[in-house]
C-alpha positions in Angstrom: 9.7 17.1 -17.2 9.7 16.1 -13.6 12.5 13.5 -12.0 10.0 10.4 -11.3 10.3 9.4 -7.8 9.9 5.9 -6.4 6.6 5.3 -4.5 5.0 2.4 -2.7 1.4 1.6 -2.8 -0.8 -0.3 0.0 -3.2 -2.4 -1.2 -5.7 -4.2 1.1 -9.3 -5.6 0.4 -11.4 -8.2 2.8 -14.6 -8.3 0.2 -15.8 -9.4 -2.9 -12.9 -12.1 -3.7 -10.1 -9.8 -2.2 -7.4 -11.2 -3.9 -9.1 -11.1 -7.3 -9.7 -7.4 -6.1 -6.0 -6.5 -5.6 -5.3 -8.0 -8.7 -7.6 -6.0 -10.6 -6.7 -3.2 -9.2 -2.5 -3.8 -10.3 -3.9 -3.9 -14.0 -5.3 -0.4 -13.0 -1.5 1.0 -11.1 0.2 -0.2 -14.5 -2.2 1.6 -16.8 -2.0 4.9 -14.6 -1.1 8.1 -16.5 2.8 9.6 -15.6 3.3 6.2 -13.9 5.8 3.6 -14.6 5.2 -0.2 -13.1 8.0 -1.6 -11.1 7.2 -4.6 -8.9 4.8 -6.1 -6.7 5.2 -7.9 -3.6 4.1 -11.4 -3.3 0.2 -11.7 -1.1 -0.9 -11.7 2.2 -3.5 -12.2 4.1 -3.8 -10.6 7.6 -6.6 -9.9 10.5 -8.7 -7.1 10.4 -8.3 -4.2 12.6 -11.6 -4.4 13.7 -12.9 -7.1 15.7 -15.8 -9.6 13.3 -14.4 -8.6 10.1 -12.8 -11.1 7.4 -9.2 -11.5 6.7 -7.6 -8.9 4.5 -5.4 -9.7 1.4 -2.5 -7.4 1.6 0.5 -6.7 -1.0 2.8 -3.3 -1.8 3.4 -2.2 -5.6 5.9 -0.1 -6.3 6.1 2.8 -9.3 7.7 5.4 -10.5 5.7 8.7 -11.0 6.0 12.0 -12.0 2.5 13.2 -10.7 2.4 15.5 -7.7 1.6 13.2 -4.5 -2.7 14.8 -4.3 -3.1 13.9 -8.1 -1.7 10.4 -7.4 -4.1 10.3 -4.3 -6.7 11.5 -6.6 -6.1 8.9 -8.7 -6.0 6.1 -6.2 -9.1 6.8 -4.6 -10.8 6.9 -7.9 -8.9 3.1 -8.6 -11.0 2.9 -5.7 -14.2 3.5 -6.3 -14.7 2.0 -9.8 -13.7 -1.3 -7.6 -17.2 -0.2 -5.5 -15.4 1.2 -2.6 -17.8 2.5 0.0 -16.2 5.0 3.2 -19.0 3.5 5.4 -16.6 3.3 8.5 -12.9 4.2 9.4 -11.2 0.8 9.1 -14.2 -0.5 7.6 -14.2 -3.8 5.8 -13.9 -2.9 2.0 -13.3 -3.9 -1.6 -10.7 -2.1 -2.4 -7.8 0.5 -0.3 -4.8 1.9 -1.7 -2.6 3.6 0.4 0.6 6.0 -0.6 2.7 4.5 2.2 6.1 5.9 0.8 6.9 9.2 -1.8 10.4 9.1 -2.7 12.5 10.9 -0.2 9.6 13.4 0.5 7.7 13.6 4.4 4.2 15.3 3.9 1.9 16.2 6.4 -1.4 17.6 4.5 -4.9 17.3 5.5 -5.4 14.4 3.1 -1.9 12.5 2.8 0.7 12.0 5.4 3.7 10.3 3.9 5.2 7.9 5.0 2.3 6.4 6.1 1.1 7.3 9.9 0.4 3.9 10.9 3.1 2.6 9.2 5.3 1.4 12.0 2.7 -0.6 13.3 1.3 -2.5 10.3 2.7 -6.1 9.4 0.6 -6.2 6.2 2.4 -3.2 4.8 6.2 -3.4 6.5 6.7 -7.2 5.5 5.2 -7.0 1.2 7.3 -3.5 1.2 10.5 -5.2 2.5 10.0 -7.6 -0.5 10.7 -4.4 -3.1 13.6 -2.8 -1.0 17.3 -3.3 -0.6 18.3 -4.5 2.6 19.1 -1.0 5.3 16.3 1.0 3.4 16.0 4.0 5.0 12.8 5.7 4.7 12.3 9.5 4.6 11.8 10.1 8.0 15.4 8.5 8.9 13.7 5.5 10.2 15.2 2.1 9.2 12.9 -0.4 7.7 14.8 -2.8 9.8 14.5 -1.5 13.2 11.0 -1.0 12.3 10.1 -4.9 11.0 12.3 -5.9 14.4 9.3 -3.8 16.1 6.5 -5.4 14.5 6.3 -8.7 14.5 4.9 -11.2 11.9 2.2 -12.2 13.8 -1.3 -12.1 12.6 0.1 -12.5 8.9 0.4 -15.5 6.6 2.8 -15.2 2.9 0.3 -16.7 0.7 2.2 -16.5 -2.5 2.8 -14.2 -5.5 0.1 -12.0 -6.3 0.9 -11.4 -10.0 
């Protein structure tokens, strides 16, 4: 049997009661196969990347799996669509998006998954829920500090909105 290794999950939706949405889809993260639960961070709500969109409802879970890093993608994206997701448009508004921001100490670069997450440096709505689930000087994969990397992105644009579960 595989070592399970720590991973953290993005979850964002801006339709269709959004927080109700992420909330669902935590019932769905706890019930996956070769996955253990381990924590959620509290909600947020942040601004779209896209100009005219709605506010997003943001959090990070956390779990411990033993599944290769496609078959939890797999996985996700079929979370996904039973919650009606539609890839209409890159950064699209959507119901649901679940994103493998961090894969225990691995760094992948595949045609479907780079980990940790490419945009990660520059998203508020990921880098402030994940700092909830990780010990102070967490060093991700890459050899970037969490730290250095909050201290980069400030907490504008994002509002704490309570816990989530």
């Amino acid at each position: 049997m595989n070592r399970p290794e720590r991973v953290f999950i993005g979850l964002g939706s801006n339709l269709t009661e959004p927080a109700e949405q992420l909330r669902q889809a935590l019932g769905s993260l706890r019930r996956l196969p070769g996955c253990a639960w381990v924590g959620v961070s509290g909600l947020y709500a942040s601004d779209s990347l896209l100009p005219g969109q709605s506010r997003y409802s943001n959090a990070v879970a956390a779990l411990d799996t033993t599944l290769p890093p496609l078959t939890l993608l797999d996985a996700l994206q079929a979370i996904e669509n039973d919650q009606g997701r539609v890839r209409a448009e890159r950064w699209g508004a959507r119901t649901l998006d679940l994103d493998i921001i961090l894969f225990g100490d691995r760094v992948l670069d595949e045609p479907r998954l780079r980990v940790p997450h490419y945009h990660l440096h520059a998203r508020p709505f990921v880098l402030y829920p994940l700092a909830e689930l990780v010990s102070e000087g967490f060093i991700l994969a890459d050899g970037r500090s969490l730290q250095a990397l909050l201290h980069a992105c400030p907490f504008e644009g994002l509002e704490r909105q309570g816990e989530l579960a």
